[in-house]
N, C-alpha and C positions, 0 to 999 in steps of 0.2 A: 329912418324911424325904427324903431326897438320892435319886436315883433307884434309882443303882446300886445303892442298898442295898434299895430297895422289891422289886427286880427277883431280890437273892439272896433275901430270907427269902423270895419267892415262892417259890423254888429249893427253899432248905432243906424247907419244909413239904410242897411236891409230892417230893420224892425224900428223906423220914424216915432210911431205915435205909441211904442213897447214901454210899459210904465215901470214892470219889473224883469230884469233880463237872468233868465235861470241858465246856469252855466252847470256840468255836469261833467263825473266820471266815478269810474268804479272799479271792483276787483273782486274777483272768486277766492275767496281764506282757504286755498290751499294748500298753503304753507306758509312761512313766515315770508312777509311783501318784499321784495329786493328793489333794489336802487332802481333798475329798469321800471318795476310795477313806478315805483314814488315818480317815476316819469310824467307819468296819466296825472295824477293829479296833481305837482306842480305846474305842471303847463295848463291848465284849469285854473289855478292858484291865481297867476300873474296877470291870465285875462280878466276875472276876477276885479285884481288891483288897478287896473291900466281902468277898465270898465267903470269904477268908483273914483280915480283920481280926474275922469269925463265926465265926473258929476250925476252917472246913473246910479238907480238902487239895483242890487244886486240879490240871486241868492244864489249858493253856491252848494249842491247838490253831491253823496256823495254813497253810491249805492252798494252796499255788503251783497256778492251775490253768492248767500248761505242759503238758498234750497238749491241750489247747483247739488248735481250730486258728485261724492268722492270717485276721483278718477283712479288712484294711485296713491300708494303709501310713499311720502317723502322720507330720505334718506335718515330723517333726526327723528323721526318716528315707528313705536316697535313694528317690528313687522307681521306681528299676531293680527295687526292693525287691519291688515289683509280682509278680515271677515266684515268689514262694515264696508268695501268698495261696494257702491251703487247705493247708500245710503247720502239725504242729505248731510251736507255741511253741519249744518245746523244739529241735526241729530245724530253726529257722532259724537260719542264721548271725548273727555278732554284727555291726552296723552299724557299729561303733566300734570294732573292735578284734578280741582273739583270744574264743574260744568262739561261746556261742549268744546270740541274740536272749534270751531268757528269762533265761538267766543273769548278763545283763548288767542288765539292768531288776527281775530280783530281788534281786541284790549292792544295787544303788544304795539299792532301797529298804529291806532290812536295815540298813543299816549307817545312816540315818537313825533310825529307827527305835532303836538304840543308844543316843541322845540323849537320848531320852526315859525310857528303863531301859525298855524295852518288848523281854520277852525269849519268846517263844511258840518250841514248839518245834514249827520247819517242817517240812511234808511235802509234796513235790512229786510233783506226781499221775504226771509222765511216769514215776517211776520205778516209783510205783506198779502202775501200770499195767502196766508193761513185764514188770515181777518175777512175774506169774502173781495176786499178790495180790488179787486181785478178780474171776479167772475163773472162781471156780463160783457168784460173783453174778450175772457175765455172762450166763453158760448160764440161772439162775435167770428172767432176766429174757425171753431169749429163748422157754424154753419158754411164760414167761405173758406173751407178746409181747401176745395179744387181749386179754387183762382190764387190760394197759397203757393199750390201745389205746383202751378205752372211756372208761377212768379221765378220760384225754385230751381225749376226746368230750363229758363229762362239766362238762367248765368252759370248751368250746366253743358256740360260737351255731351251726357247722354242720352238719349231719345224718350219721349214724352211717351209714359206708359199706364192705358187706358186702367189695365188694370192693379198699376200699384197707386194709381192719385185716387180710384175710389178704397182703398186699402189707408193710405195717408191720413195720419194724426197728427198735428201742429203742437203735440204736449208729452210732457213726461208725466208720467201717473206711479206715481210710487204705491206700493201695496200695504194695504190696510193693516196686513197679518206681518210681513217680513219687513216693511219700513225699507223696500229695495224695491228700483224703476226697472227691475227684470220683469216687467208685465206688456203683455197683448191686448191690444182691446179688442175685444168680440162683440161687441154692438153699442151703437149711439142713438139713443131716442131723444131726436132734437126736441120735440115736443116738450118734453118732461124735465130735458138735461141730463138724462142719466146716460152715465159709462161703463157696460159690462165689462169685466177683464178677467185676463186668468194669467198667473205667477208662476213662474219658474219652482215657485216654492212647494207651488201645490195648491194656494189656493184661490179661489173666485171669486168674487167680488163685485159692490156694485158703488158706486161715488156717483153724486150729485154736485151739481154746480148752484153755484149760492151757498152761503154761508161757510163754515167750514171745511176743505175738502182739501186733497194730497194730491191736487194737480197743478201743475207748473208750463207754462209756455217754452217751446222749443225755443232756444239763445236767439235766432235772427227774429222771430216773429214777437218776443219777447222784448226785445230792443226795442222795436219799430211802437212798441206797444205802450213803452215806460216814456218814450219819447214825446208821446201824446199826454199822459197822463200828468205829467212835472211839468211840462209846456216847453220842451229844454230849446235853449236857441244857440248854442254852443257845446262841443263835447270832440275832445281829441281821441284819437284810437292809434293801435301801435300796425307798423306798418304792415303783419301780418291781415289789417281787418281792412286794409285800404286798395286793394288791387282793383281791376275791373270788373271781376267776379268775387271780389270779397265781399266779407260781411256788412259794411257800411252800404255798399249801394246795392244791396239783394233787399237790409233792412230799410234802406230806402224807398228803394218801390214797394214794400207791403202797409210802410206809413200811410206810402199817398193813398194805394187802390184799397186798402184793408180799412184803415182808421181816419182816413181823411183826414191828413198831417203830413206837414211839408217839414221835411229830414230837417233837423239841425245842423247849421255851419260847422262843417266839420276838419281837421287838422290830424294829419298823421305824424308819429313821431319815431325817429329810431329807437332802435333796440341801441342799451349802454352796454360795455364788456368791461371787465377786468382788463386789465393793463397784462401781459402775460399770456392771456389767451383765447382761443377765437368761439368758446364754446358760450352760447347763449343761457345766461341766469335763467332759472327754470326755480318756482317755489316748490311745485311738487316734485322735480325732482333732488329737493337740498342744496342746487348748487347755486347757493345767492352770498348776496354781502346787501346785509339789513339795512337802513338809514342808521337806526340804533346802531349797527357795527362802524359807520364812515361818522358819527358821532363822536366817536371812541378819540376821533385821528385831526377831525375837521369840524373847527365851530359851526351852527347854524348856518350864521352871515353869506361862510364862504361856500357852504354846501350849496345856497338859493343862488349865489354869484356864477357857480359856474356851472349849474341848468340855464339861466338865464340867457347867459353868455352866445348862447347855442340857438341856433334855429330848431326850432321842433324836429326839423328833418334832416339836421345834421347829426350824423352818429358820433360818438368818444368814447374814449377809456379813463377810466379812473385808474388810478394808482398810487399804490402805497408807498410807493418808494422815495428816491429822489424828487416825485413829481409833488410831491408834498412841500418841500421848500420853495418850488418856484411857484406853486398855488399859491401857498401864503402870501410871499413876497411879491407877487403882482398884485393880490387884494392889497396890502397894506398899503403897496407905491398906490394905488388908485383911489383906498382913502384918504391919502395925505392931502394927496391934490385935489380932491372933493372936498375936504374943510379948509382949503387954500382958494378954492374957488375956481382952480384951473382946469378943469376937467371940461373941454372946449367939445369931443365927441358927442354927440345927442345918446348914441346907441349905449356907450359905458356911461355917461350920468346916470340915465332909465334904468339900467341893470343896477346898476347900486344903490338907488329908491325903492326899486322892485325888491332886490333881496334884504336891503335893509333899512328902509325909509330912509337914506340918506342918514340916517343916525351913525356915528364914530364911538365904536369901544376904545376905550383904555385900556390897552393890555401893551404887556414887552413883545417884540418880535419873535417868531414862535424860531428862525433860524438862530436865533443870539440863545434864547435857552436850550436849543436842543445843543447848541456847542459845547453848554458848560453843564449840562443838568446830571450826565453818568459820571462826569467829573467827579463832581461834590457828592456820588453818591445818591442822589436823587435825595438829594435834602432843603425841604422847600423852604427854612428859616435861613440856610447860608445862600441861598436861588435869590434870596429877599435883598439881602447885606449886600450880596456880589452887585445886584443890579442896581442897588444905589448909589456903590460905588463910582458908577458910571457918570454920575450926575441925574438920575431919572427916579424920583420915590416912586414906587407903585404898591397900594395894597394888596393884602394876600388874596383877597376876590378878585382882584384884577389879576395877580399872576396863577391863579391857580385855572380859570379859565384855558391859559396860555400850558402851562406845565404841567398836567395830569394829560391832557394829548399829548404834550411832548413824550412822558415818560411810557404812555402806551405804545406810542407810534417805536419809540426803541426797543424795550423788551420786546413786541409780541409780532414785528415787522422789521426795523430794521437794524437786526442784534450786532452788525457786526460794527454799529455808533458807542456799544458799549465803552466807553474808551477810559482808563484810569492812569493817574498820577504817577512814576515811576518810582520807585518807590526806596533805589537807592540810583549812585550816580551809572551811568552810562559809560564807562571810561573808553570801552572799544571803541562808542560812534566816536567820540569827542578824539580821540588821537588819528582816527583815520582821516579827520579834517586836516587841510593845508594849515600852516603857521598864518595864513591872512584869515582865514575861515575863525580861526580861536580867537585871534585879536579882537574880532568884531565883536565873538559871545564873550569874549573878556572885557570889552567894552558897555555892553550892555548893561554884565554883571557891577560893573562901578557904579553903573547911572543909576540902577535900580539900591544900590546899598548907599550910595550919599545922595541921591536926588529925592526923597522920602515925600515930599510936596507934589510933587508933579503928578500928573493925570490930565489922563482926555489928549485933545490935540495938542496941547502943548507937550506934554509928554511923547506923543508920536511925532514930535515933529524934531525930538530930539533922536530917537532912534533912528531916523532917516537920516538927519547926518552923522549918525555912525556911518554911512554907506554913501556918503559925499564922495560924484565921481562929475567928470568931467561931461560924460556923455550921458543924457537923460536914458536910451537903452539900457545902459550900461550899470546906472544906479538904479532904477526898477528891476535889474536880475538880482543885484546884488543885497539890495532890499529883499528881493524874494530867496534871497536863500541862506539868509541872517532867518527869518521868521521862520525855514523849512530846517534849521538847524536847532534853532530854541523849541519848537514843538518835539523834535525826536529827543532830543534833551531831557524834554520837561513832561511829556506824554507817550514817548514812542509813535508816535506818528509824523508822516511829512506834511501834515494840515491842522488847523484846529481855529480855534476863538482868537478874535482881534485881540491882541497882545494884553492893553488896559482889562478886556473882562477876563482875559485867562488867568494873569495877576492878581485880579480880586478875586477870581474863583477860587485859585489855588493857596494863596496868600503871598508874601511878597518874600519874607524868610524863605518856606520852601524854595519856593523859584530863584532864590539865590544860592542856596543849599545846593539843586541840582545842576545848576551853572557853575559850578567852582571844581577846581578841579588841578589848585595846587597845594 
């Protein structure tokens, strides 16, 4: 069974008579979300789908946590930037442009997001926060600040200290005058709600709970706290929050004995890497690749196919590289066989309804364009011609899907695909071949100047006996190195495009023109 579906009937059978199952995850706008962050919430996403294809109603929760405050200036932003750390999210300005810092880093990663059909409906905690909404949880936590405290203690290696748990504030309180949580509190009148403090800035201050006020729950009591309030009965976390003393089961026990609420079903998942290297994406520190960026390289479909793919708690790399053809090409072989009906595994059906309701795009094979696309020059009207040549019409919606990732993925990753026509004849390669080597591409050269009808397999089926041998080994080399001679030929390389599209790519004159050679 597929995971996301192990993960709902868990659901269903622990919550029997549950009418609506809120499923949850979230992210601090720190910077712009990386592949890693888009973790959290497609594995939310798919329990989600599996959760509604069981016939429950669902909602899918999905929380901006913009009163966090700035930890660190990320690398893509100035570094004057410096002077708002320890302001919220929310109220820093926007580096780029009109608004805020948060809302500029939550727009971006919305609207990617779109892509995918991944529609959660957001709540951003500043406002939250601001709206009163969560101040008589506040007050809640403050009066049981000490059994917080211990809670704390409790999944600490250090010693319970009498007098820093009556010292302990369960809140960030940012300051009224500087909009920065460099503040102390100097007295709590539980009575009244009021919080004296005083500012690194200079000044003092007084905040009341109810209504609007510039205090925020510390992250674990804060969890524990949203958790009650959504009703969430599902929410994944990344492996740092899963340990024995991590944050999931610290914020568990202050659920129960704080808010009387039992944790949500929870799932941890690996951190993702770049293919190349072993340093963990970090938003704030700049070193990500966006959805929006694996966009660029990878449709949708294939981007949900291969999270899916993966156990929550199995790690992978992505990659730009090579690993891009064999991505494709496994997606494609496993759609074909899905609208063939053959796809007999339970595990890859559910992964290909998950990522794309079993629905089939039309589009050309991303490896068949990227063979011939720097050829032609990256020209999408001869990209058109060439591949009807083949026997296959596709419209320009349907190929432009396919070849605007092709053409990115060459320029801006893998330059050294750029490959072009030669552009007069080759005469050195073409003589250092044996007299049987020339015969063959002299043979060739005939078929292609009087055979002018042929195409597809019957046309391949004539090239191959060019290279009629006695011994099947023997004719697949020889085969292979009639094709390893017409490419250095006709491209300078010992590889390229099935012979019929590099023919219509390049056109048929040409390729005769650089085969002749008396």
């Amino acid at each position: 069974m597929h995971w996301a579906y192990e993960i709902a009937k868990r659901l269903i059978e622990k919550h029997p008579t549950k009418k609506v199952f809120t499923c949850a995850s979230g992210i601090s706008p720190s910077g712009s979300v990386h592949i890693g962050n888009f973790r959290e919430v497609v594995t939310t996403f798919f329990v989600v789908k599996a959760l509604e294809s069981l016939g429950k109603k669902t909602r899918f929760i999905f929380s901006w946590d913009d009163f966090d405050r700035l930890r660190k200036v990320p690398q893509n932003v100035p570094a004057s930037f410096e002077r708002f750390v320890g302001m919220p999210y929310s109220d820093v300005p926007n580096p780029f442009g009109e608004g805020s810092y948060a809302h500029y880093f939550e727009k971006e990663f919305e609207q990617s997001l779109q892509a995918f059909g991944i529609q959660p409906e957001f709540i951003y905690q500043n406002v939250e926060y601001q709206s009163g909404r969560y101040s008589d949880y506040i007050w809640i936590a403050l009066k049981k600040r000490k059994e917080i405290y211990e809670i704390l203690m409790r999944f600490k290696s250090s010693s319970f200290s009498s007098e820093q748990c009556e010292a302990f504030f369960p809140i960030t309180l940012y300051c009224e005058c500087c909009n920065k949580d460099t503040t102390a509190i100097s007295a709590f009148n539980e009575e009244l709600g009021q919080i004296k403090y005083n500012c690194t800035c200079g000044n003092e201050g007084v905040q009341s709970l109810g209504g609007k006020n510039r205090i925020k729950l510390n992250w674990k009591v804060d969890w524990a706290m949203r958790w009650m309030m959504e009703d969430v009965v599902f929410e994944p976390g990344g492996r740092d929050h899963s340990s024995a003393t991590g944050s999931y089961n610290v914020s568990k026990a202050i659920a129960k004995e704080i808010f009387d609420y039992d944790a949500p079903d929870y799932t941890a998942y690996e951190f993702i890497q770049l293919k190349g290297t072993n340093e963990k994406m970090s938003s704030s520190s700049g070193n990500v690749l966006t959805p929006n960026d694996l966009l660029l390289v990878y449709t949708p479909e294939i981007i949900l196919f291969m999270f899916a793919k993966y156990k929550p708690n199995a790690s992978f790399h992505i990659g730009l590289d090579e690993d891009v053809l064999r991505n494709y090409s496994e997606f494609e072989r496993y759609q074909s066989a899905y609208a063939k009906g053959l796809i007999k595994e339970e595990d890859i059906r559910l992964t290909l309804e998950l990522a794309c309701g079993g629905s089939i795009n039309r589009q050309p094979s991303f490896s068949q364009v990227a063979s011939i696309f720097s050829l032609i020059g990256f020209n999408y009207e001869l990209l058109q011609t060439s591949l009807s040549r083949t026997g296959i019409e596709y419209t320009m919606q349907e190929i432009n899907q396919i070849s605007d990732r092709v053409a990115h993925w060459i320029k801006y990753w893998n330059p050294h695909r750029l490959v072009s026509i030669n552009q007069k004849n080759n005469v050195l390669y073409y003589y250092s071949l044996t007299a049987e080597q020339r015969r063959k591409v002299n043979e060739l050269t005939e078929l292609l100047r009087n055979e002018t009808s042929l195409s597809g397999d019957s046309f391949m089926n004539r090239i191959y006996a060019i290279c009629e041998e006695d011994d099947k080994k023997r004719m697949r080399e020889s085969q292979k190195d009639l094709f390893q001679n017409v490419y250095q030929l006709v491209i300078g390389q010992s590889s390229g495009p099935r012979l019929p599209l590099l023919i219509s790519a390049v056109g048929r004159g040409k390729i005769i023109k650089l085969l002749t050679f008396s």
